[in-house]
N, C-alpha and C positions, 0 to 999 in steps of 0.2 A: 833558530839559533841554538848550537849547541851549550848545555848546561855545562859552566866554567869548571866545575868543581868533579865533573868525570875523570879531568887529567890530576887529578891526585892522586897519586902514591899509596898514601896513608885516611884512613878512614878510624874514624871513631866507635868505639867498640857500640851495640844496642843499649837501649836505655830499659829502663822499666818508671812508672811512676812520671805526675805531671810538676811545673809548676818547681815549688822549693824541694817536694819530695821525688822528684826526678833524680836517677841511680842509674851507676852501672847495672846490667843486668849476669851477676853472679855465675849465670849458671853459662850465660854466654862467653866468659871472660877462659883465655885460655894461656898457654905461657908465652905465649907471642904477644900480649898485650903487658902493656905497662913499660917498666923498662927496671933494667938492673940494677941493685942497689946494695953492693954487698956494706959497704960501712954505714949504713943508715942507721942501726943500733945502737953502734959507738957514736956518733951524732947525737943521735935523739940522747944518749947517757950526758956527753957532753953539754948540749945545751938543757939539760934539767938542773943537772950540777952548776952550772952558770947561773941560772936562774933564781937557786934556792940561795946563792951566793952573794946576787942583788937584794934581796927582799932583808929589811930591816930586822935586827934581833932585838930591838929593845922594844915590846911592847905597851910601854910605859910614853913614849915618844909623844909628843905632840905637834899640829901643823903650826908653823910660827906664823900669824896674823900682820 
């Protein structure tokens, strides 16, 4: 029986490393991998700034019991 996964399209870039330390493999990686992300910046700015925006300024605060 044919192996289902030949008819795919798209294929996962090589790995290097096993296990938790399993990675893409860098040197394999070319600009047809991945995908476009021109506003990711502005994002990643935005949600830090959100973030720092949640966290409590009064470090004196206590948990109420």
């Amino acid at each position: 029986m044919a192996d289902p996964l030949d008819k795919a399209t798209a294929k996962a870039p090589p790995t290097v490393g096993e296990g938790c330390l399993s990675r893409y493999d860098s040197e394999a990686l070319t600009g047809e991998d991945g995908t476009e992300f021109p506003g990711a910046a502005e994002l990643w700015q935005q949600l830090q700034e959100e973030s720092e925006a949640d966290k409590p300024t009064d470090s004196s605060a206590s948990l109420k019991s």
